[in-house]
Every structure is written in C-alpha cells, then in structure tokens.
N, CA, C and O of each residue as an XYZ file, in Angstrom:
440
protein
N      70.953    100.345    140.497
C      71.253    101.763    140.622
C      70.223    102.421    141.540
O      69.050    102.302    141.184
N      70.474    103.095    142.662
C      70.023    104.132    143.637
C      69.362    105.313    142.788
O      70.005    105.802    141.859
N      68.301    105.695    143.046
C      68.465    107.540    142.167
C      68.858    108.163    143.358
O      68.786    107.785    144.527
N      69.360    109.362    142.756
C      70.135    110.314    143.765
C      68.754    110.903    144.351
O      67.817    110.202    143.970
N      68.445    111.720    144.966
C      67.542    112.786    145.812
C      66.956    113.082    144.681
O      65.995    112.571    144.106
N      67.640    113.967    144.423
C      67.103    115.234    143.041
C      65.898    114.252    141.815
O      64.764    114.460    141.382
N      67.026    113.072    141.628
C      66.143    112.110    140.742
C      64.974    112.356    141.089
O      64.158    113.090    140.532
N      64.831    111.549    142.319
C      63.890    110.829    142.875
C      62.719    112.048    143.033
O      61.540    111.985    142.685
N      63.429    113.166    143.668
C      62.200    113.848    143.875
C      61.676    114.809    142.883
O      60.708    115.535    143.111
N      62.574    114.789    141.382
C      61.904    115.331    140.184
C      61.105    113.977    139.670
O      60.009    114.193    139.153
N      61.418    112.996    139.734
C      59.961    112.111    139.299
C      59.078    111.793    139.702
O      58.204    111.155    139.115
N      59.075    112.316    141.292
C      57.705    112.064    141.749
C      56.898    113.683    141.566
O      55.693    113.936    141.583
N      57.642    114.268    141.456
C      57.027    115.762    140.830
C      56.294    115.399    139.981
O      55.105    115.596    140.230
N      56.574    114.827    138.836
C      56.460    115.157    137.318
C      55.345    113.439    136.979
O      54.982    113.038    135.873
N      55.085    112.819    138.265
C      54.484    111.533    138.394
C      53.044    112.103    138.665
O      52.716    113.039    139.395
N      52.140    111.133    137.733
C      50.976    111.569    137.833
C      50.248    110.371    139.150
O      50.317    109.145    139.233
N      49.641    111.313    139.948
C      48.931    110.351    141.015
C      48.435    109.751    140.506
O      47.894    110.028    139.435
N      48.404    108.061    141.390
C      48.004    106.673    140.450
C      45.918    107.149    141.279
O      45.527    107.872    142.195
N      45.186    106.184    140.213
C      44.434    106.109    140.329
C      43.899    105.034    141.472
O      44.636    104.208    142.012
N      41.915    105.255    141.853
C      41.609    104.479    143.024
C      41.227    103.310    143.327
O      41.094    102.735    144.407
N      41.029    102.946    142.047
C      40.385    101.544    141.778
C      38.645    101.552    141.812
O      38.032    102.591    141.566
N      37.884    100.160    142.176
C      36.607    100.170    142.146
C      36.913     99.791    143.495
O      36.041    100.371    144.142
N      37.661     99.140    144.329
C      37.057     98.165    145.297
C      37.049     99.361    146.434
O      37.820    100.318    146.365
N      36.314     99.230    147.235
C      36.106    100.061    148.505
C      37.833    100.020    149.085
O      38.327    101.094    149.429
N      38.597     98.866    149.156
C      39.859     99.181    150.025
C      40.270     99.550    149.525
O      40.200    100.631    150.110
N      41.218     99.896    148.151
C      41.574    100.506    146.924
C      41.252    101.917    146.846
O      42.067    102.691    146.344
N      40.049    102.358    147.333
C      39.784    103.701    147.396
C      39.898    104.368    148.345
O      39.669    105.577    148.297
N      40.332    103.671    149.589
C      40.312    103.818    150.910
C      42.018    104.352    150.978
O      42.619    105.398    151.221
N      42.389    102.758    150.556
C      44.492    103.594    149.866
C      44.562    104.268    149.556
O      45.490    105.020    149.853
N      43.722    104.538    148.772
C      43.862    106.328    147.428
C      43.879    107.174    148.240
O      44.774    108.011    148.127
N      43.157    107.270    149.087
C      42.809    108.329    150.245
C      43.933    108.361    151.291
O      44.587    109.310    151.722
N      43.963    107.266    151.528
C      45.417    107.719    152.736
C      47.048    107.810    151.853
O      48.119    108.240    152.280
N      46.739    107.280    150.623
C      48.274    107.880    150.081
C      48.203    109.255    149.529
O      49.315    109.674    149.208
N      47.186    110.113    149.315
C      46.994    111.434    148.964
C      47.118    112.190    150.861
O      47.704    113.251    151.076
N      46.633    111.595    151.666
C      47.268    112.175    152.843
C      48.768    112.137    153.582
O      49.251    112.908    154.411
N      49.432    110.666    152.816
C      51.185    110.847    153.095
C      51.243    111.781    151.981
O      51.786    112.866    152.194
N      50.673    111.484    150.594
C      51.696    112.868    149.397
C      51.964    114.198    150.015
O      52.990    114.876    150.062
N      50.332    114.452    150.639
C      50.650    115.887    151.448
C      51.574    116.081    152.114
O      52.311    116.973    151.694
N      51.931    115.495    153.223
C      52.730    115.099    154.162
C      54.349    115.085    154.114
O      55.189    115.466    154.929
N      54.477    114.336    152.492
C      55.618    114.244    151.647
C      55.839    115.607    151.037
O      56.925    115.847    150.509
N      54.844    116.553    151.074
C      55.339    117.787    150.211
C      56.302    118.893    150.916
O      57.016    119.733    150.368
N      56.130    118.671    152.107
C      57.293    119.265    153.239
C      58.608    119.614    152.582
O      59.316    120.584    152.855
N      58.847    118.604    151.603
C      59.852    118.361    150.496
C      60.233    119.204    150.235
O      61.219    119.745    150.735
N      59.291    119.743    149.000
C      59.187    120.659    148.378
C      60.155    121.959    148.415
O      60.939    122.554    147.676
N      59.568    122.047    149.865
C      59.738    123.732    150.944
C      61.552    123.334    151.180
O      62.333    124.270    151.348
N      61.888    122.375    151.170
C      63.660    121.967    151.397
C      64.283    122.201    150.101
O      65.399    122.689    149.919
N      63.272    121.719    149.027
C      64.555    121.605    147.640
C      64.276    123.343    147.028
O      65.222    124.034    146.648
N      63.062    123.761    147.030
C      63.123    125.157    146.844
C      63.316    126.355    147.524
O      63.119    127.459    147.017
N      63.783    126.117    148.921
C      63.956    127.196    149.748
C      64.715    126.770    150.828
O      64.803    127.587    151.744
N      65.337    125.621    150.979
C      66.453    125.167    152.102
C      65.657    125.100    153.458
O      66.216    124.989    154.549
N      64.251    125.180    153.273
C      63.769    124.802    154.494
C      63.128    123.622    155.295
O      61.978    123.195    155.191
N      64.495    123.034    156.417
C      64.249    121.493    156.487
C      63.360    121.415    157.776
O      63.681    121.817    158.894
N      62.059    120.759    157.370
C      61.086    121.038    158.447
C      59.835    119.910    157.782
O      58.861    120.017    157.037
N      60.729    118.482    158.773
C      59.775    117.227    158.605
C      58.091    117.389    159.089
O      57.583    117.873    160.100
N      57.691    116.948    158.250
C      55.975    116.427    158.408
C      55.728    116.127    160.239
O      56.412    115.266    160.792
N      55.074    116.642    160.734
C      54.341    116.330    162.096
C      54.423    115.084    162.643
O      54.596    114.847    163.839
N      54.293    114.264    161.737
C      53.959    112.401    161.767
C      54.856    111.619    161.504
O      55.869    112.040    160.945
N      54.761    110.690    161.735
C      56.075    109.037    160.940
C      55.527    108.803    159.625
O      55.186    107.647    159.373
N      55.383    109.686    158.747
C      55.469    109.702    157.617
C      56.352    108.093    157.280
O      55.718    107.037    157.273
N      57.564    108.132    157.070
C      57.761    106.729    156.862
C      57.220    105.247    157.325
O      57.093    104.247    156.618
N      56.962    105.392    158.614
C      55.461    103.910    159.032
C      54.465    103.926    158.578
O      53.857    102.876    158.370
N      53.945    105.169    158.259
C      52.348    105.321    157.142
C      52.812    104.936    156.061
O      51.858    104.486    155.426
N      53.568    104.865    155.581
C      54.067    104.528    153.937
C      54.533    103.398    153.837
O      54.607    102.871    152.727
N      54.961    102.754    154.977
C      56.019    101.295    154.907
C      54.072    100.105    155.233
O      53.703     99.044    154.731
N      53.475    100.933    156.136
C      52.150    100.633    156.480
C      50.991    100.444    155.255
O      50.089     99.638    155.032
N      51.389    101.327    154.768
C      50.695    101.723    153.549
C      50.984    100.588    152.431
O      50.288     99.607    152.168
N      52.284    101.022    151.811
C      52.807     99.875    150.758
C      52.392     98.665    151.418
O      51.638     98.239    150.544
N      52.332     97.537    152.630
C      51.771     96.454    152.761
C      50.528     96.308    152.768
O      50.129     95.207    152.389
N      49.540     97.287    153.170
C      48.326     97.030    152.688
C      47.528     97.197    151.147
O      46.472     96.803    150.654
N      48.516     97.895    150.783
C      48.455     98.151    149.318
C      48.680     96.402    148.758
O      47.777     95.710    148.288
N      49.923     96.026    148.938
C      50.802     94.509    148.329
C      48.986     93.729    148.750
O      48.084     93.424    147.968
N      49.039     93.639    150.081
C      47.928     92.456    150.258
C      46.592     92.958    149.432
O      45.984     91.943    149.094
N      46.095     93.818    149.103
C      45.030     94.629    148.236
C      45.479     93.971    146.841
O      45.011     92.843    146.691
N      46.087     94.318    146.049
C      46.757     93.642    144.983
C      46.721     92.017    144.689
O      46.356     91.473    143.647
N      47.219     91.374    145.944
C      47.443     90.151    145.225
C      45.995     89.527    145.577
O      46.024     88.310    145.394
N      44.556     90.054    146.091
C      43.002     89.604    146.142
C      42.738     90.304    144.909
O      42.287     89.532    144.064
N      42.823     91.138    144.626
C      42.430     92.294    142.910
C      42.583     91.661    141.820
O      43.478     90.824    141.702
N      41.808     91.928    140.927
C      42.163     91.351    139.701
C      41.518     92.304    138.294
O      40.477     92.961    138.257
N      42.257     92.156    137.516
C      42.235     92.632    135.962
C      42.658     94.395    136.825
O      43.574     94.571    137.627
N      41.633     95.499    136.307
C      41.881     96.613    136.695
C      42.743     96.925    137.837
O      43.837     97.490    137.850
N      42.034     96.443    138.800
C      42.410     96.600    139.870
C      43.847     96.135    140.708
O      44.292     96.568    141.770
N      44.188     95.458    140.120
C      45.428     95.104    139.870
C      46.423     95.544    139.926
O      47.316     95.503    140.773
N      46.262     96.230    138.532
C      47.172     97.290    138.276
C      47.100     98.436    138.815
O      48.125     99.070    138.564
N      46.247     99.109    139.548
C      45.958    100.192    140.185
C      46.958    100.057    141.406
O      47.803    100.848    141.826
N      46.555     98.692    141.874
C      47.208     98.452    142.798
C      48.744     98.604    143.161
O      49.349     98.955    144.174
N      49.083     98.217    141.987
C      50.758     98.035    141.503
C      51.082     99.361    141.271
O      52.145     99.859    141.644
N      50.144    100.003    140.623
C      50.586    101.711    140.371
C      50.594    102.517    141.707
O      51.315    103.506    141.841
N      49.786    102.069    142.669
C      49.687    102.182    143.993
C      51.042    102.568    144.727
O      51.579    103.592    145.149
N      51.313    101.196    144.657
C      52.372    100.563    145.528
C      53.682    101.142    144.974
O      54.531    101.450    145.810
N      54.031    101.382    143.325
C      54.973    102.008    143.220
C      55.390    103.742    143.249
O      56.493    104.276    143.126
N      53.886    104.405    143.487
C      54.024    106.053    143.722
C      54.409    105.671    145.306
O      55.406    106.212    145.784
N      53.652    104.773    146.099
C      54.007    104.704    147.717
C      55.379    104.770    147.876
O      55.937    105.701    148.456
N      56.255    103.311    147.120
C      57.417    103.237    147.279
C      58.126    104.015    146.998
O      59.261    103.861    147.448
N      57.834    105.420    146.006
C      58.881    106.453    145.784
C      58.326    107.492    146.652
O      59.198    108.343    146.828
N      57.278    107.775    147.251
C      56.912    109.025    148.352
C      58.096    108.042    149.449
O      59.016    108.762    149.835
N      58.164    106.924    149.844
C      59.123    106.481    150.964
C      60.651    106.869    150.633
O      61.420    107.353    151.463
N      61.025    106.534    149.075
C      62.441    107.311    149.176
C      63.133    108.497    148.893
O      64.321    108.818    148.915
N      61.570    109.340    148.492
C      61.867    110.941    148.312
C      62.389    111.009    149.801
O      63.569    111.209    150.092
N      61.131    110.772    150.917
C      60.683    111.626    151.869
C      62.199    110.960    153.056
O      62.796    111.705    153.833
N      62.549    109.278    152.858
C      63.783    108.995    153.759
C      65.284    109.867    152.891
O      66.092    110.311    153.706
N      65.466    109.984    152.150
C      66.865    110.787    151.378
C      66.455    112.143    151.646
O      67.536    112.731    151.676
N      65.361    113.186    151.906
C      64.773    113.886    152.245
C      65.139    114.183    153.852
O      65.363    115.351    154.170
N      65.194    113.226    154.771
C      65.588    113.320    156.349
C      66.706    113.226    155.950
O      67.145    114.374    155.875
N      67.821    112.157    155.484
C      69.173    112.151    155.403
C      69.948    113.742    155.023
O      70.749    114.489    155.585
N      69.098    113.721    153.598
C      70.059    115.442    153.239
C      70.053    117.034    154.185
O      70.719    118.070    154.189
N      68.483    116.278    155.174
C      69.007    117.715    155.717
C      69.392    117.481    157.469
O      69.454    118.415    158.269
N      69.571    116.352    157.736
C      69.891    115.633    159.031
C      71.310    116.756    159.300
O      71.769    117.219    158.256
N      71.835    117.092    160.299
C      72.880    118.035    160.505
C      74.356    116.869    160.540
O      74.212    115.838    161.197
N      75.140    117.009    160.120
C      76.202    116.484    159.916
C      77.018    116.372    161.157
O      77.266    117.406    161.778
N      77.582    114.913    161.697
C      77.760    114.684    163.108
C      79.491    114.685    162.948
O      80.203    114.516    163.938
C-alpha cells in the first residue's frame, strides 16, 4: 500500500526527528537531514495555503544522496548507532515521498 499525500505528510508532521548518533558521520547526517527537513517544509506553505513554491535546490538528490550515505553509515554502526541509523534512513525516506507527491500534486495538469 502507497500512503496518499495527506498520509504521508501528516506523519511526517506528527514524526519526531530521529536522533544523531555518537559517530562523527552520524552527526554529520543529522545535520544535513535537518537541512533537507527545512527544505521539505516548503510543504507545509502548499497543504495550508495552496502555495506551490518548490525548495531552491534538488531537494530529491540530497535525499536519494542522503538515504545512501545514511544505508552505508548503518551497515559499519553497531548496537546504538544502528538504529539511529535506520531511524535515519526511514524519516529520509519519508521527507523523499512527502516532498516527490508534493511536486506531483501541484505540477499543472497537461
């Protein structure tokens, strides 16, 4: 099952940012996925006010970029870090399908 838009982008609302880990790269992710969230909040301004007006950047290659350096971070990590990692990788993977169903819904109809 797909979540619809709305899903998707009321659970990453209501999703608490994953934590940074100990390891220096881990905290380094933390940091650049709190700079796509920003990025991703463009959102926001569409589902509460109809105003469709994408992020500056390729928001989706930072995130597709992101989630693989996250995956390779993860599978060197262990015990804590681990899971940080995985918690990582799955707030990444839903900022990627808020923010792509996000271009689709307000893309102009051809």
């Amino acid at each position: 099952m797909i979540l619809s838009f709305m899903d998707a982008y009321i659970l990453w609302r209501n999703l608490p940012f994953p934590r940074s880990g100990s390891s220096r790269d881990l905290i380094r992710a933390h940091s650049d996925l709190a700079e796509a969230d920003e990025y991703v909040t463009t959102v926001i301004r569409y589902v509460e006010r109809g105003i469709f007006k994408p992020a500056p950047v390729d928001v989706l290659t930072m995130l597709q970029e992101l989630m693989q350096r996250i995956d390779r971070l993860g599978g060197m990590a262990s015990g804590g870090d681990q899971t940080v990692a995985r918690s990582q990788h799955a707030y990444t993977a839903l900022l990627d399908l808020v923010y792509r169903q996000f271009l689709e819904a307000g893309r102009p109809c051809q």
